[in-house]
LOBA-981871 format. One record per atom (N, C-alpha, C, O): residue in one letter; y, x, z. Coordinates in steps of 0.2 Angstrom, whole numbers, padded with zeros to 4 digits, always signed. Layout:
% LOBA-981871
aYXZ/...
% end
This chain:
% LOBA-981871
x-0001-0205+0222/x+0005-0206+0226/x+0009-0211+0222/x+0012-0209+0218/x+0010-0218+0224/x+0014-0221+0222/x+0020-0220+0224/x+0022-0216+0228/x+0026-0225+0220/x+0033-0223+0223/x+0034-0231+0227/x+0031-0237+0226/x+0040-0229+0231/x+0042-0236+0234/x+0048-0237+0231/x+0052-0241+0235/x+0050-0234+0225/x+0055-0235+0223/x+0056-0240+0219/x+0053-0241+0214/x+0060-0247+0222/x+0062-0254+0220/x+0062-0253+0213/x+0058-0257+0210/x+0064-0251+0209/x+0066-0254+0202/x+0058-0251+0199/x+0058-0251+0193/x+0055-0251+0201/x+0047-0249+0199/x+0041-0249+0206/x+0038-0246+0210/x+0041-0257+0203/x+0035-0259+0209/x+0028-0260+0206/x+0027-0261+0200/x+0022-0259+0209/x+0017-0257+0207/x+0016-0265+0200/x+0020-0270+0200/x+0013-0265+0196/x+0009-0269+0193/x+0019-0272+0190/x+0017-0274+0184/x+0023-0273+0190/x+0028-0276+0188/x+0031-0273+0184/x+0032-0267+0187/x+0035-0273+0177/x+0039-0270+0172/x+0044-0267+0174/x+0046-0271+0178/x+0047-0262+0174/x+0057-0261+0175/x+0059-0265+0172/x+0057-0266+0167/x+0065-0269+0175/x+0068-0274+0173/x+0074-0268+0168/x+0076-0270+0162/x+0077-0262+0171/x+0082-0261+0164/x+0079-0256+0160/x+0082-0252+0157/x+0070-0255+0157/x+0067-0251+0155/x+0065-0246+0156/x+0068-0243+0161/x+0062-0243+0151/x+0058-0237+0156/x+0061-0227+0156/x+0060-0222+0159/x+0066-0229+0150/x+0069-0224+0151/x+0074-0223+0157/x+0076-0218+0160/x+0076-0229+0158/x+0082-0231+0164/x+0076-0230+0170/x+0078-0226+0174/x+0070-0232+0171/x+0068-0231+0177/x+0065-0226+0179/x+0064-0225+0185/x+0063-0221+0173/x+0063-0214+0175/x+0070-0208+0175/x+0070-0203+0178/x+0075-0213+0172/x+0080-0209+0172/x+0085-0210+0181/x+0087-0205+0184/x+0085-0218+0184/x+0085-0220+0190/x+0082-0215+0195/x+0085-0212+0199/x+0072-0212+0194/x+0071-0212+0200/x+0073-0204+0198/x+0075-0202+0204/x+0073-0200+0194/x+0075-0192+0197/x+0081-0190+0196/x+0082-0184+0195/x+0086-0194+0197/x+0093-0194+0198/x+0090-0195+0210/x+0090-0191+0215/x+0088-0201+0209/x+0089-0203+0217/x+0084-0197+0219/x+0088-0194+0224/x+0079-0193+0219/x+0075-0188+0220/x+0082-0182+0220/x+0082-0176+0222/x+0086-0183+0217/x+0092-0175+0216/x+0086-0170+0213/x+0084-0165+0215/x+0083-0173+0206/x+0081-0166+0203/x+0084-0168+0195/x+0085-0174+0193/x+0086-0163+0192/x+0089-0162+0187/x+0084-0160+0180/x+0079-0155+0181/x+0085-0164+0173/x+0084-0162+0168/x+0080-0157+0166/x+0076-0157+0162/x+0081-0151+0168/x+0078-0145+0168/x+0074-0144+0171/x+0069-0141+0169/x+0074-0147+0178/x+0069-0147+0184/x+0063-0150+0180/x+0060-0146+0178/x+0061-0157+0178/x+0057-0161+0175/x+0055-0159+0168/x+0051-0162+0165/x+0057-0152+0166/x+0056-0150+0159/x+0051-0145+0160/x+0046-0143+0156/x+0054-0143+0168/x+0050-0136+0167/x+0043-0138+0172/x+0039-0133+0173/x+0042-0144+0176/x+0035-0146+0176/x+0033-0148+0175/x+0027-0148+0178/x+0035-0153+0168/x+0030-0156+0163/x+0028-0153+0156/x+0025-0155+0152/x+0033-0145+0156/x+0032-0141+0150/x+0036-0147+0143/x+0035-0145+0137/x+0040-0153+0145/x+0043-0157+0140/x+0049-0153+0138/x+0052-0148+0141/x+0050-0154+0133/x+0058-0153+0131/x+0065-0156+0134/x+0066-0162+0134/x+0068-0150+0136/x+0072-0156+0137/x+0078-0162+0135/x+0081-0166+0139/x+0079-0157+0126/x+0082-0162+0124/x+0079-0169+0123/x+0082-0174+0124/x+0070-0169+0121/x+0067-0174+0121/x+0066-0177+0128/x+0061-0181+0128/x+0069-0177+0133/x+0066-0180+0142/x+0074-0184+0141/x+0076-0189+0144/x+0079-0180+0136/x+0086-0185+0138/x+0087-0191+0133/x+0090-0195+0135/x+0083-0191+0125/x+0080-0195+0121/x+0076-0205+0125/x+0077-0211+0124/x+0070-0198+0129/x+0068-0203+0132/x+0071-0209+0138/x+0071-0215+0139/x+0075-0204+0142/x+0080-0208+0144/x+0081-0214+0143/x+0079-0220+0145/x+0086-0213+0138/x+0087-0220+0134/x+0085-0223+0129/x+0088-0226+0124/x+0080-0222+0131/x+0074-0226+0127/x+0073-0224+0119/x+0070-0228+0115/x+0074-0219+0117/x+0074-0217+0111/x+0067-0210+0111/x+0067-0205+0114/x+0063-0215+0106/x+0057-0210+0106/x+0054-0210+0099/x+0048-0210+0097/x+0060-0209+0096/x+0057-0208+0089/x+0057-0198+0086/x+0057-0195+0081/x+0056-0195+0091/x+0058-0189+0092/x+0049-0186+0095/x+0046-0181+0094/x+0048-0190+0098/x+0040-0190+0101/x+0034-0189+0097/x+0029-0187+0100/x+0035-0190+0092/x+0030-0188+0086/x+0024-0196+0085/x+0018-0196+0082/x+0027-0199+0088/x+0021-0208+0088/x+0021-0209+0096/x+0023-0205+0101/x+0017-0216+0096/x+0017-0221+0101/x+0011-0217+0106/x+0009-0219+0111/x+0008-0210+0102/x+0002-0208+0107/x+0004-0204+0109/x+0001-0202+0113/x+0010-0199+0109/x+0014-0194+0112/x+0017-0198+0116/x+0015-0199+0121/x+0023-0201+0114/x+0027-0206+0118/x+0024-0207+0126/x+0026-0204+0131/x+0018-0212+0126/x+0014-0212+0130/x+0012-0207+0135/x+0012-0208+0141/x+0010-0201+0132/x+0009-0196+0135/x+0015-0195+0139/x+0015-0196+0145/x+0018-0193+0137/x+0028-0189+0138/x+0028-0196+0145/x+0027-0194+0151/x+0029-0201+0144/x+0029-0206+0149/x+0026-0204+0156/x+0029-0203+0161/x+0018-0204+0154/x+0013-0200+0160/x+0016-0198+0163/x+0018-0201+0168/x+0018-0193+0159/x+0021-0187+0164/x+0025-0184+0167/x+0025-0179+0171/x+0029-0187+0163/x+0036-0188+0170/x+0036-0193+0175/x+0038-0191+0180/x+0032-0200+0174/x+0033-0202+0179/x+0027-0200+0184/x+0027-0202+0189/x+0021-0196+0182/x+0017-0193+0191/x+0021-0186+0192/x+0020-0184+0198/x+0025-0183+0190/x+0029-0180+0193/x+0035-0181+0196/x+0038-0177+0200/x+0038-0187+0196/x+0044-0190+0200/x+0038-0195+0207/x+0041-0197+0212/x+0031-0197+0205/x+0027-0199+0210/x+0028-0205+0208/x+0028-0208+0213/x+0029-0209+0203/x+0028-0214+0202/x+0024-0218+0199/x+0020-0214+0195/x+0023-0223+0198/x+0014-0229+0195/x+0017-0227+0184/x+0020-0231+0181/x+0015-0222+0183/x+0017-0224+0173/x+0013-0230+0173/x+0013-0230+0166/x+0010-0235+0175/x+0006-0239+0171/x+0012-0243+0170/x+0014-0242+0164/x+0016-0249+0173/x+0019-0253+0172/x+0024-0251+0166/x+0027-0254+0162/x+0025-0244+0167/x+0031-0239+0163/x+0025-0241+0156/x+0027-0245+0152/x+0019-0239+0154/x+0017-0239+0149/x+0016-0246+0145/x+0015-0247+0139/x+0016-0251+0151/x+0017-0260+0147/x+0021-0261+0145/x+0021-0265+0139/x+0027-0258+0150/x+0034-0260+0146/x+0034-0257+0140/x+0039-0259+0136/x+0031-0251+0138/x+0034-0246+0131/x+0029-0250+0125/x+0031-0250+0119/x+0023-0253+0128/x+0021-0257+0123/x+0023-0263+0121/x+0022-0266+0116/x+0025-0265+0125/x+0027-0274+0124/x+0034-0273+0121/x+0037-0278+0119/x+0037-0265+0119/x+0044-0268+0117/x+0041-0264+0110/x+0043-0267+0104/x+0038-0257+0109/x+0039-0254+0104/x+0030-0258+0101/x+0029-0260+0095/x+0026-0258+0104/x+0021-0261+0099/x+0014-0257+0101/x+0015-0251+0099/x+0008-0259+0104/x+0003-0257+0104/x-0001-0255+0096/x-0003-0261+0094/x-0002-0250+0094/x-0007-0250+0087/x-0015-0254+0087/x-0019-0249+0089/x-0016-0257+0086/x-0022-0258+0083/x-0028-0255+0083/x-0033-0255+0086/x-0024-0250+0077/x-0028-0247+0072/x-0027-0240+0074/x-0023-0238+0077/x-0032-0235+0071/x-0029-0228+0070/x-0023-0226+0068/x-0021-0230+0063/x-0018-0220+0071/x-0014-0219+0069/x-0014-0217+0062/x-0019-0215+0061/x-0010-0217+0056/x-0010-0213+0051/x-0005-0207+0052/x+0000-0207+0055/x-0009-0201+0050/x-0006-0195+0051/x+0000-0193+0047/x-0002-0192+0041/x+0006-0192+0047/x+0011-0192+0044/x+0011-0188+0036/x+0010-0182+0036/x+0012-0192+0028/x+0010-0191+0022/x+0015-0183+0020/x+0021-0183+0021/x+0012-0177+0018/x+0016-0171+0016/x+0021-0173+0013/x+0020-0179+0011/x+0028-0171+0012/x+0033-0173+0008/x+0032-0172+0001/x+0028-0167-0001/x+0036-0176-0004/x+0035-0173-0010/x+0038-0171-0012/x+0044-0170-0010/x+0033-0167-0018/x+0035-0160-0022/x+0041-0161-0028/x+0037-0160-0033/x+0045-0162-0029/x+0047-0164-0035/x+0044-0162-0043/x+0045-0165-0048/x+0041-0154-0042/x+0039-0152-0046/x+0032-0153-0048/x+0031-0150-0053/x+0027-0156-0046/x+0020-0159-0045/x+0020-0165-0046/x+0023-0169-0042/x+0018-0168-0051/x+0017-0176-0053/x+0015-0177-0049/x+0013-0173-0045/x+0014-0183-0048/x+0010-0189-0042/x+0002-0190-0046/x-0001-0191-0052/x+0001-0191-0039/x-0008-0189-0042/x-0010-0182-0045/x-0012-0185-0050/x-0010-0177-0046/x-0009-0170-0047/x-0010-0168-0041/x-0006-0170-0037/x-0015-0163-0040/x-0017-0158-0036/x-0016-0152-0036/x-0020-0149-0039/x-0011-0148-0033/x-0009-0142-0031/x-0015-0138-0030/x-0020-0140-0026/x-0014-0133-0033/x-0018-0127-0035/x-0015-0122-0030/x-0009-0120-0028/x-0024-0120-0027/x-0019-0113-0024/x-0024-0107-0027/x-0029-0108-0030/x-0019-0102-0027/x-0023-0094-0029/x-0021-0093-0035/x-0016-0096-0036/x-0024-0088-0040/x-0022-0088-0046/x-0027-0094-0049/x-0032-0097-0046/x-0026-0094-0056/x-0029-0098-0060/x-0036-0094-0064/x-0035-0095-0070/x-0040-0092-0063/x-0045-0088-0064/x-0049-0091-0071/x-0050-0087-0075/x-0050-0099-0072/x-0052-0098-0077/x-0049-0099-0084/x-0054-0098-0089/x-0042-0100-0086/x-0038-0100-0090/x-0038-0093-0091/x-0040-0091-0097/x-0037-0087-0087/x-0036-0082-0090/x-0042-0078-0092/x-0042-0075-0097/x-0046-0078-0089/x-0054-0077-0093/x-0054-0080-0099/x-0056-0076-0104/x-0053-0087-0100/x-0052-0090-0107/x-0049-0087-0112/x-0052-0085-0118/x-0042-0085-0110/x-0038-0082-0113/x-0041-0074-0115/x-0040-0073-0121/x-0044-0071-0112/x-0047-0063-0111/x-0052-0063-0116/x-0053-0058-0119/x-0056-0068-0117/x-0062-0070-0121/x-0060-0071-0127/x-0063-0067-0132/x-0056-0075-0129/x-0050-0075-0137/x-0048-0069-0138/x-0049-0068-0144/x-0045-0063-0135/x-0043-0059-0139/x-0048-0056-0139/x-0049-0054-0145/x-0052-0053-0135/x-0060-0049-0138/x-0061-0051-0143/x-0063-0046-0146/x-0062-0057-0147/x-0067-0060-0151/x-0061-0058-0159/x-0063-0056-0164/x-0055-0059-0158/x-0048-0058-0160/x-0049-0051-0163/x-0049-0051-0169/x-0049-0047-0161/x-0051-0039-0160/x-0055-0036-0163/x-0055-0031-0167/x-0061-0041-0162/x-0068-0039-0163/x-0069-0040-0170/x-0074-0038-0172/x-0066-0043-0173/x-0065-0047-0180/x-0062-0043-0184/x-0064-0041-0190/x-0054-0043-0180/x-0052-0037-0185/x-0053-0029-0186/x-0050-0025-0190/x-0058-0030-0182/x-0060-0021-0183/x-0065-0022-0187/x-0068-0017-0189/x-0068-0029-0190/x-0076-0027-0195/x-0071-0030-0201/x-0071-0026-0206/x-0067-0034-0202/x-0068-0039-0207/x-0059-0037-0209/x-0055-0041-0210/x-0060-0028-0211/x-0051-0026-0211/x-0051-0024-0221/x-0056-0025-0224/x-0047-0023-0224/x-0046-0020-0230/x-0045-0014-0231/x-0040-0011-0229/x-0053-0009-0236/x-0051-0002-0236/x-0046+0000-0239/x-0042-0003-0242/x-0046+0006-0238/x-0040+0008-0243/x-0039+0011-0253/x-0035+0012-0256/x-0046+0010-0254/x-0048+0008-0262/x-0045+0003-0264/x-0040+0004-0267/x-0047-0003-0264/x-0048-0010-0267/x-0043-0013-0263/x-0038-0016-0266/x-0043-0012-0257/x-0041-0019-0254/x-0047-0025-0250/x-0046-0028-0245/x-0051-0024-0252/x-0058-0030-0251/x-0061-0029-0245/x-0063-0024-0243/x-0061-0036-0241/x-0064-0035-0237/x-0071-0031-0235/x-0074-0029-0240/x-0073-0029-0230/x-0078-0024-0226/x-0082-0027-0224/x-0081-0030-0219/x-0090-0028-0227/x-0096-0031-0226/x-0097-0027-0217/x-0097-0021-0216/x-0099-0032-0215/x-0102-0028-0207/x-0108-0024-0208/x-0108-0019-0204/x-0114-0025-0214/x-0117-0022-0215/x-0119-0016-0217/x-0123-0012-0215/x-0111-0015-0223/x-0109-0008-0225/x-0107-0004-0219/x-0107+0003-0219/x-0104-0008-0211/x-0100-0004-0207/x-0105+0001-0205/x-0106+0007-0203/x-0110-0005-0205/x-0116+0000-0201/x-0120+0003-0202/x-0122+0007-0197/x-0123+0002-0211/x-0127+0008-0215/x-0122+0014-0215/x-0124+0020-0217/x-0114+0013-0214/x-0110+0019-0215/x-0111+0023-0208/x-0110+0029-0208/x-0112+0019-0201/x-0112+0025-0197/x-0118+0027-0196/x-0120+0029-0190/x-0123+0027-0201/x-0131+0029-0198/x-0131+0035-0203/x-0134+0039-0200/x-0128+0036-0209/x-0128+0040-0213/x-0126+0048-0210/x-0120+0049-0209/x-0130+0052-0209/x-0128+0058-0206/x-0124+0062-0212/x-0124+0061-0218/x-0119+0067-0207/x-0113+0073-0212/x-0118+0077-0214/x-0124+0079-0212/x-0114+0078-0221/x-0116+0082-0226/x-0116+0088-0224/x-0111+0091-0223/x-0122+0091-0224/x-0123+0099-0221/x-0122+0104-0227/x-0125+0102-0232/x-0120+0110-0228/x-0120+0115-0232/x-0126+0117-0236/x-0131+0117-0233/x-0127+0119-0241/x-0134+0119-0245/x-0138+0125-0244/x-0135+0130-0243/x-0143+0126-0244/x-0146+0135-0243/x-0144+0137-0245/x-0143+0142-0241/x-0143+0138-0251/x-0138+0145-0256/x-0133+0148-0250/x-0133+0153-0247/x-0128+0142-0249/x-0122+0142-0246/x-0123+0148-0240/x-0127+0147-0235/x-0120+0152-0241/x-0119+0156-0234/x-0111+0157-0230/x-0106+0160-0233/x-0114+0154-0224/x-0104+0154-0221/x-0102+0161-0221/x-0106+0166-0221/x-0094+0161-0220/x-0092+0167-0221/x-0092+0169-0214/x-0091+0166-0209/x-0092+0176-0213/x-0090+0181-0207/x-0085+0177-0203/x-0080+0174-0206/x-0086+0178-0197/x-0079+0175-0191/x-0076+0184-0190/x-0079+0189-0189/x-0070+0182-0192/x-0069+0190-0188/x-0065+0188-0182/x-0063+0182-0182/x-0066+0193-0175/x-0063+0194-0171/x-0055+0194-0173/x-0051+0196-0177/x-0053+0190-0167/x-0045+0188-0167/x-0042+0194-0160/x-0036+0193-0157/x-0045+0199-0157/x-0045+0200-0151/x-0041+0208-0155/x-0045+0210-0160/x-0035+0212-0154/x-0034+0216-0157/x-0038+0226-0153/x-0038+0228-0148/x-0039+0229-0159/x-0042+0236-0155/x-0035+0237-0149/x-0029+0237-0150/x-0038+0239-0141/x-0035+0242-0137/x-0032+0248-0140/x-0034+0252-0145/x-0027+0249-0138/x-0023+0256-0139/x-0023+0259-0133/x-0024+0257-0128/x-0024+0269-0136/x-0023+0274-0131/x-0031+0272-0131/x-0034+0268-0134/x-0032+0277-0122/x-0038+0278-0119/x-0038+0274-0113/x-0035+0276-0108/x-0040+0267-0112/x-0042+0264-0108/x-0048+0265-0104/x-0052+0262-0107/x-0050+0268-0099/x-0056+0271-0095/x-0056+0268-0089/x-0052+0269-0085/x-0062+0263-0087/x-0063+0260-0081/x-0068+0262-0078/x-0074+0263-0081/x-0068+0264-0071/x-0073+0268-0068/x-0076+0262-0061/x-0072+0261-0056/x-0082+0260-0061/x-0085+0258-0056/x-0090+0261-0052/x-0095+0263-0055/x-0090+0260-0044/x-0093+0264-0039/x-0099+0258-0039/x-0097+0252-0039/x-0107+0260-0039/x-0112+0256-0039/x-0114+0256-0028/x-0112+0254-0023/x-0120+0262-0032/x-0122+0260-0022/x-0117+0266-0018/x-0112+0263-0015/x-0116+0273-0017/x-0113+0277-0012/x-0105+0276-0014/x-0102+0273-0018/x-0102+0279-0010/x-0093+0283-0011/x-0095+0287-0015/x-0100+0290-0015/x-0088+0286-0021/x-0085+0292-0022/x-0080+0294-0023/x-0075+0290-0022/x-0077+0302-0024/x-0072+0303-0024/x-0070+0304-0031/x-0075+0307-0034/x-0065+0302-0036/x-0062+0302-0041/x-0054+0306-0042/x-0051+0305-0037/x-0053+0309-0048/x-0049+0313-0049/x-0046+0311-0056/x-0050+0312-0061/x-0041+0308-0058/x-0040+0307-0065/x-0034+0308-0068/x-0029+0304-0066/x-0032+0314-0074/x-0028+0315-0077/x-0026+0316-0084/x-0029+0320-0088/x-0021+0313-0086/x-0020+0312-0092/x-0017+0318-0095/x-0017+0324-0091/x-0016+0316-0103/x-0016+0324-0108/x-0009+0331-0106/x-0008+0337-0108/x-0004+0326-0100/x+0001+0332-0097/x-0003+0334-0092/x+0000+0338-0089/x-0008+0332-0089/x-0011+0335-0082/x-0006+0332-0076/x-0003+0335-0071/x-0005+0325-0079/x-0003+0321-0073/x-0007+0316-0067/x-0011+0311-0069/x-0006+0317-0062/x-0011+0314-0059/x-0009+0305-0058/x-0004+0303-0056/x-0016+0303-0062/x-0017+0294-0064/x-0018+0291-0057/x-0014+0287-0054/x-0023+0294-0055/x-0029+0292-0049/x-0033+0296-0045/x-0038+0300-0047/x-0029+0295-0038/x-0033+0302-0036/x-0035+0299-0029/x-0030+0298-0025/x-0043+0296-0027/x-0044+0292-0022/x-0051+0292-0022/x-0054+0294-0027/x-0054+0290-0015/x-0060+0288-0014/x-0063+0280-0012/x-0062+0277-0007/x-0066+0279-0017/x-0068+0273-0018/x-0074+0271-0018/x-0079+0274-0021/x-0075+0266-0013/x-0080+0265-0010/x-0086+0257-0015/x-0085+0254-0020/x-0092+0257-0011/x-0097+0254-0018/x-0095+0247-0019/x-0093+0243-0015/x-0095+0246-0027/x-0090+0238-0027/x-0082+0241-0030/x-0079+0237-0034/x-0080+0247-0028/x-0072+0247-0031/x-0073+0249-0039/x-0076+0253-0042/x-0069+0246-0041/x-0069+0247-0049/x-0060+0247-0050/x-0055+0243-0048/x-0061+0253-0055/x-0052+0255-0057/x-0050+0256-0064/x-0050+0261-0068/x-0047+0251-0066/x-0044+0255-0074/x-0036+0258-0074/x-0031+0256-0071/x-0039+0264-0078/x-0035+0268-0077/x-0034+0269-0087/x-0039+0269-0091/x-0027+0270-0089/x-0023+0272-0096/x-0019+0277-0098/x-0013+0277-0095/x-0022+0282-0102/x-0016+0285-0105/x-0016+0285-0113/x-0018+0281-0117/x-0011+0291-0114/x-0010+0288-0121/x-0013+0291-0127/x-0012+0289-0133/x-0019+0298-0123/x-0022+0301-0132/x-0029+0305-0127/x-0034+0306-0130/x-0027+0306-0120/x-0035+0309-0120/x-0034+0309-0110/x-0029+0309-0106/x-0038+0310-0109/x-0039+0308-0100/x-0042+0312-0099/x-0045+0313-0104/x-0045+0319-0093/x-0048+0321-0089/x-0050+0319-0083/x-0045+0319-0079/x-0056+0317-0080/x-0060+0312-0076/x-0063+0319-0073/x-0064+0324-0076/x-0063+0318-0066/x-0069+0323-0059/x-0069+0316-0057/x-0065+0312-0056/x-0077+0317-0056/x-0085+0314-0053/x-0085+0318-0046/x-0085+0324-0045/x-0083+0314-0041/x-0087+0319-0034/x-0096+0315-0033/x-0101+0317-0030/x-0095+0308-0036/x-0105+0309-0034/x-0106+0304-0040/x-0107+0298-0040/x-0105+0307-0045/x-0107+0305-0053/x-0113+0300-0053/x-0113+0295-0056/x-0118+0301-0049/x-0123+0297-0050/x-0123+0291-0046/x-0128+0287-0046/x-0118+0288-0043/x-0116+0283-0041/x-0108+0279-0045/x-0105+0275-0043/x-0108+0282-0050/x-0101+0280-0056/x-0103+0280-0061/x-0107+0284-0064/x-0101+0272-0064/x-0101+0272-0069/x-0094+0272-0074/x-0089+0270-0072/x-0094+0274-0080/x-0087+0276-0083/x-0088+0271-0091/x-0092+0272-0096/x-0084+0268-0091/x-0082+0266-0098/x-0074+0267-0100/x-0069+0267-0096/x-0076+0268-0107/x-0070+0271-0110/x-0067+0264-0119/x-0070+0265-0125/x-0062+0259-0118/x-0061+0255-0123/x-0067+0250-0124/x-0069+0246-0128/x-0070+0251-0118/x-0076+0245-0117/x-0083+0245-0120/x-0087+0242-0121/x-0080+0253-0119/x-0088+0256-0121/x-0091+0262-0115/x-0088+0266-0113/x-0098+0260-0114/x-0100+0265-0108/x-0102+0271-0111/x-0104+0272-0116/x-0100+0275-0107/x-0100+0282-0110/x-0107+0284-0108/x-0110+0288-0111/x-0110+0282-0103/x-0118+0281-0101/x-0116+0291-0098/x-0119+0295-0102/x-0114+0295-0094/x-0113+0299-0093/x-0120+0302-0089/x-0121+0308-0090/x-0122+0299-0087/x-0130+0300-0081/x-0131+0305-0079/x-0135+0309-0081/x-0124+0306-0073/x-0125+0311-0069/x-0129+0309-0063/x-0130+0303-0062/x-0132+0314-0058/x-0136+0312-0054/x-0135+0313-0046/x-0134+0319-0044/x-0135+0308-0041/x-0133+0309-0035/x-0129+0314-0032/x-0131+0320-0033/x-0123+0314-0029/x-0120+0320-0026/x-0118+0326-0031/x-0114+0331-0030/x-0121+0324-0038/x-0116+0330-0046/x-0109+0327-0044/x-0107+0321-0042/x-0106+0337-0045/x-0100+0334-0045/x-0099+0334-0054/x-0101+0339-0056/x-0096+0330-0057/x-0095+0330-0065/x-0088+0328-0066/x-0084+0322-0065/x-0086+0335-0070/x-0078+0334-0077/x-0080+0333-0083/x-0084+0336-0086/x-0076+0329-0084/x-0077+0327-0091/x-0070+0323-0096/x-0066+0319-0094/x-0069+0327-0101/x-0062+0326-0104/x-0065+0319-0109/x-0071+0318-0111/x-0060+0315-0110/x-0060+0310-0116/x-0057+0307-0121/x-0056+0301-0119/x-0055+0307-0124/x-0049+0305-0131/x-0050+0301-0135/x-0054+0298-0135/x-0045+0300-0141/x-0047+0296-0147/x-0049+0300-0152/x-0045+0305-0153/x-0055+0298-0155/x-0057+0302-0159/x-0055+0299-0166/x-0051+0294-0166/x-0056+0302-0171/x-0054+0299-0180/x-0053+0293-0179/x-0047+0291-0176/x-0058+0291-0181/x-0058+0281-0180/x-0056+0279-0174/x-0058+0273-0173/x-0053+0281-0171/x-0048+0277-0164/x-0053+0276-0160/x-0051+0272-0155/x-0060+0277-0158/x-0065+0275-0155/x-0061+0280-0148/x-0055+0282-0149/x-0066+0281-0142/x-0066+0284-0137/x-0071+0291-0140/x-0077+0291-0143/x-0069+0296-0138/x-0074+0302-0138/x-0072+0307-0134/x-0067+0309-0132/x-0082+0309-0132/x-0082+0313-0125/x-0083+0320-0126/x-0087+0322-0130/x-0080+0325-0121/x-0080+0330-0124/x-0087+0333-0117/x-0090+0330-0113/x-0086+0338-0120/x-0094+0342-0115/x-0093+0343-0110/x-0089+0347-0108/x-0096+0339-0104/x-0094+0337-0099/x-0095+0345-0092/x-0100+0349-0092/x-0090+0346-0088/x-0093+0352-0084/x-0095+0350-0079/x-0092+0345-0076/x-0101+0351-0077/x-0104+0349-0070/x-0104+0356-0065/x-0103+0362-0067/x-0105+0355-0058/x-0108+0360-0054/x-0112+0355-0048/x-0115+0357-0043/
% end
C-alpha cells in the first residue's frame, strides 16, 4: 500500500527529510508516538530521536534502516525513497560494518589478554616447589649428636632395621589385674530353657527377689556376707556367685535351697544344699 501523501511521492526524496516525513505523515493519520512504538515494537524514546533525524541512538546505518522500514509500512508509506534520503545524507558503507571495539580496561595493558577462571598452572608450579622444599628438608635435616647432615642412605638402612626384641633368658614380668575383688556375695541367677520360680534372702532373712522368671531372664542379686537362694526348677538355673559358677546340677522340676557366703579367702562358699 502506497501513501498519497505529498511530502512522499513514490521514487522522489522528502524535501524536509526523513524524520520530518515520517514525523508529518503520523501526526496527519492522528496516531501518536506510542501508537507506532507499540506496532513496530520500536522504542519510543528512540522513534522521537528519529524524528529529527537523529540516529545515532540506532546502534548503525543497518538498524537505522531497519527502524526506517518500519515505521514507514506501518503509517503505509513507500520506506524506499525515505531510505535514499538516509543514505545520500548519512553515508552508504561499502564495507562490512565493524562491530563496536570493548571499552578499555585501564587495569590490562594493551595487547594483553584477559584471563578467565583461576590460574591453574602457576599454582600447580607453586604446589610442586614446596613438595620438593619439604622433601628436602625432611632427608637432608641435622641430628641431634653432631649436627651433620643425614645421608639418605642411612635414612633408609635406619628404617629397615627391625626393634630390638627381649633375649631368651629374659622373661616378662606378670601383668596383674587392675580389676578390684567384688565385695559381699554377688550372686547372678539365669533361667536357660523352662520358668522358674526364685526366692532370695540375705543373712536378716530379708527378702532380695522373690519372682518368676521366664527363659532368657537373668538377675543379680547382693548382700553383704551370705544369701539363701530356693530353686523352684533348678534344672533349668543356672547360679553364679563373684563370677564363679557354683555348677549346682539340679535336675528338672528339683525344687533346691541352697545357702552361700564368704568363706576365709573372700571366695564365695556353698553350703549343703536342701532339695525335695
Amino acid at each position: 500500500m502506497q501513501s498519497t501523501d505529498p511530502t512522499v511521492s513514490a521514487g522522489s526524496p522528502p524535501p524536509e527529510g526523513v524524520g520530518a516525513a515520517l514525523a508529518t505523515a503520523r501526526v496527519r493519520q492522528g496516531l501518536s508516538i506510542s501508537d507506532i512504538s507499540e506496532r513496530t515494537r520500536v522504542r519510543a524514546a528512540l522513534i522521537e530521536q528519529i524524528e529529527v533525524d537523529d540516529f545515532t541512538s540506532c546502534g548503525g546505518s543497518v538498524y537505522a534502516r531497519g527502524h526506517i522500514r518500519s515505521i514507514a509500512r506501518t503509517l503505509g508509506i513507500d520506506p524506499a525513497p525515505l531510505i535514499s534520503e538516509f543514505d545520500r545524507r548519512h553515508g552508504r558503507p561499502t564495507g562490512p560494518q565493524p562491530l563496536p571495539s570493548r571499552p578499555a580496561d585501564p587495569l590490562i595493558s594493551h595487547g594483553a589478554v584477559a584471563r578467565r577462571g583461576f590460574p591453574w598452572a602457576p599454582a600447580v608450579i607453586v604446589a610442586l616447589v614446596a613438595v620438593c622444599v619439604l622433601a628436602a628438608l625432611a632427608v637432608f635435616v641435622p641430628d641431634d649428636s653432631g649436627g651433620a647432615l643425614r645421608d639418605p642412605t642411612d635414612v633408609r638402612a635406619a628404617a629397615t632395621v627391625p626393634p630390638a626384641t627381649p633375649g631368651a633368658g629374659a622373661s616378662a614380668a606378670p601383668v596383674r589385674s587392675a580389676t578390684p575383688a567384688p565385695s559381699g556375695v554377688n550372686v547372678e541367677v539365669a533361667v536357660r530353657d523352662e520358668p522358674s520360680w526364685l526366692e532370695m534372702r540375705d543373712e536378716a532373712q530379708r527378702v532380695l527377689l522373690q519372682q518368676l522368671l521366664q527363659p532368657g531372664d537373668s538377675r543379680l542379686v547382693k548382700a553383704a556376707r551370705s544369701m539363701e537362694i530356693k530353686i523352684g526348677n533348678a534344672g533349668s538355673v543356672a547360679v553364679s556367685c563373684n563370677g564363679r559358677d557354683l555348677g549346682l546340677g539340679g535336675s528338672p522340676g528339683q525344687v533346691l535351697t541352697v545357702r552361700v557366703g564368704l568363706g576365709v579367702s573372700g571366695d564365695c562358699a556353698i553350703g549343703n544344699p536342701a532339695s525335695r
